[in-house]
C-alpha positions in Angstrom: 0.0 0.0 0.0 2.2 2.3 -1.1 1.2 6.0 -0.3 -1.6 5.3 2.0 -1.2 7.3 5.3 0.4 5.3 8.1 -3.2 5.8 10.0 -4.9 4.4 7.4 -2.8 0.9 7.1 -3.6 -0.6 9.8 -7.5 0.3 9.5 -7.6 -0.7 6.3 -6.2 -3.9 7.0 -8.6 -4.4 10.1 -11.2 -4.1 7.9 -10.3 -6.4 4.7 -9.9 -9.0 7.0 -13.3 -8.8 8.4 -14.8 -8.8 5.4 -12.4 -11.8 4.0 -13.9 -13.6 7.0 -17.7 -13.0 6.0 -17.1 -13.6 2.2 -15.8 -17.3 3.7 -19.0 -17.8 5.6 -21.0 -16.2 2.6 -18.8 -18.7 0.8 -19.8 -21.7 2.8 -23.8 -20.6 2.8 -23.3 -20.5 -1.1 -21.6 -23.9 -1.4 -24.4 -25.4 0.7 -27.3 -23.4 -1.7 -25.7 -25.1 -4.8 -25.5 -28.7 -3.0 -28.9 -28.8 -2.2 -30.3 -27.1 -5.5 -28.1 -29.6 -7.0 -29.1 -32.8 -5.5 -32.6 -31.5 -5.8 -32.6 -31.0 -9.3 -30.6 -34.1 -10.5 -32.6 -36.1 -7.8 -29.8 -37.6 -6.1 -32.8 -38.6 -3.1 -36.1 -38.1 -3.0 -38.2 -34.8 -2.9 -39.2 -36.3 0.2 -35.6 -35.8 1.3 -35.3 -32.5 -0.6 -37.6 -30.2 -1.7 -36.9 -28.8 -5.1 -35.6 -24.9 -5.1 -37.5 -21.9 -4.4 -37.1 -19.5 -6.9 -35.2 -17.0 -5.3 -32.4 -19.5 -5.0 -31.4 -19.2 -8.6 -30.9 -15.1 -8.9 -29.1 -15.9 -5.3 -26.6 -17.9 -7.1 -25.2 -15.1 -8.5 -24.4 -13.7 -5.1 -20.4 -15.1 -5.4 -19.8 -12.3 -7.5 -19.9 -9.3 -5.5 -18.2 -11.1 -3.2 -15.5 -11.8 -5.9 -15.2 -8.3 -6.6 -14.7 -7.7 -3.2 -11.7 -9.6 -3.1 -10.1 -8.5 -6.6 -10.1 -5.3 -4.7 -8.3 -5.8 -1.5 -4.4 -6.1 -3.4 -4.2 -2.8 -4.9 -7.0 -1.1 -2.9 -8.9 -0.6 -6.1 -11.9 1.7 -5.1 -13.5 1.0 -8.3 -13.8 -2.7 -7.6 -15.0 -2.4 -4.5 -17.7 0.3 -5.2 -18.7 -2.5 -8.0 -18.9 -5.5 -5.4 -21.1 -3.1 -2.8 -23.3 -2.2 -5.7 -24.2 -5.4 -7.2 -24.5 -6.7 -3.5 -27.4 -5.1 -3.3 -28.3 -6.6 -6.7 -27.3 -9.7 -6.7 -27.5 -11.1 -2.8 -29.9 -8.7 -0.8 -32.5 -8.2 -3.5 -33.3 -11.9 -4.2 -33.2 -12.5 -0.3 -36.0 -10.3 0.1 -38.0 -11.7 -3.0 -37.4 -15.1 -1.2 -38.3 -13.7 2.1 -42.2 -12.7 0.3 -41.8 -16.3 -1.6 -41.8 -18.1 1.3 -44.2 -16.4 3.2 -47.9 -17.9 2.5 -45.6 -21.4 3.4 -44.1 -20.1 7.0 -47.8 -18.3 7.6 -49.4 -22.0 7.0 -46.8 -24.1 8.9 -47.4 -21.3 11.4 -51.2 -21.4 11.9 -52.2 -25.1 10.3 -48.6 -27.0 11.6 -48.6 -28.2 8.0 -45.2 -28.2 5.7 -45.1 -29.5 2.5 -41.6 -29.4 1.4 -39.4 -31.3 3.6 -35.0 -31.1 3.8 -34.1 -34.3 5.1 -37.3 -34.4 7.5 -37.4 -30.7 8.8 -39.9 -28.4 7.1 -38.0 -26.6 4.2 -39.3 -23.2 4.4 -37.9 -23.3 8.4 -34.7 -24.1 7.5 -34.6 -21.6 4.3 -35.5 -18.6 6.5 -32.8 -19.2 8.7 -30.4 -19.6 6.1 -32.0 -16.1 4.7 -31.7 -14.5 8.0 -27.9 -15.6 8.7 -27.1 -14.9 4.8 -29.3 -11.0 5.3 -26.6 -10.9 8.6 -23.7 -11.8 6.2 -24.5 -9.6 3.2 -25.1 -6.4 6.0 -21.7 -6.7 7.8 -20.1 -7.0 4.5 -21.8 -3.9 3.2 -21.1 -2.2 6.4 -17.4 -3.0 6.3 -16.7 -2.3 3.0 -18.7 1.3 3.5 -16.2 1.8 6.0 -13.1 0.7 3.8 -14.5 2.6 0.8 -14.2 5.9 3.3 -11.0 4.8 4.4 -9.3 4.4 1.0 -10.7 7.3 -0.4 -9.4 9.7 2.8 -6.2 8.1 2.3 -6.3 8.7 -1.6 -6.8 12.3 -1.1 -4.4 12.6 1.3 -1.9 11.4 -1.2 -3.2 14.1 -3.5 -2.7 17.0 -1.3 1.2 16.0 -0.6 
């Protein structure tokens, strides 16, 4: 990081790491998403076993790239990059989590009030165990936008810093 202020280093660094550490766990939610859409899809087990994907899955797939992005930017602090990853974040990974958070809802609101599920991964009710994965993955994509606000303000200080010397 050559020319950033010696207050900013350490910040900065502070920072990337954090989010490094929740693009792994976004990671590791995504990995799991294209597992079960997988097995679901090429029936590996039964839809008894698991349900086929809710639609908000797919567009969620897409989620690794803002993600990617975020990482191309961290060598050379490219501001571009990372206004790019927070921007299709909101895109690509919050946008079809709340389209699956409305998708799901007539199935939560009936398992709710009637006890009855009708999609099933490996014996729990599906649309339980998709809204948590929503929820953790809303948790996920927040911090990372949060983070990378915060790195975004302290790249640009420390870029016009540079200019002024």
């Amino acid at each position: 990081m050559k020319g950033a202020s010696p207050s900013a280093l350490p910040h900065s660094v502070t920072l990337k790491y954090e989010i490094k550490k929740l693009i792994y766990v976004h990671l590791v939610i995504w990995l799991l998403l294209v597992a079960k859409m997988s097995v679901g899809h090429l029936r590996l087990m039964s839809h008894d076993q698991v349900a086929m994907p809710y639609q908000w899955e797919y567009p969620y797939l897409l989620s690794i790239v803002p993600s990617l992005l975020g990482l191309l930017s961290f060598p050379r602090n490219n501001i571009s990059y990372l206004v790019l990853s927070m921007i299709s974040m909101g895109l690509f990974s919050i946008a079809p989590l709340i389209y699956g958070s409305m998708e799901m809802f007539p199935a939560a609101q009936q398992l709710y009030r009637h006890g009855k599920a009708y999609r099933f991964l490996f014996g729990f009710s599906a649309v339980s165990v998709m809204y948590l994965v929503l929820v953790l993955a809303v948790q996920v994509h927040a911090w990372q936008l949060y983070y990378s606000k915060k790195l975004l303000d302290s790249w640009f200080t420390s870029t016009q810093e540079k200019k002024r010397k």
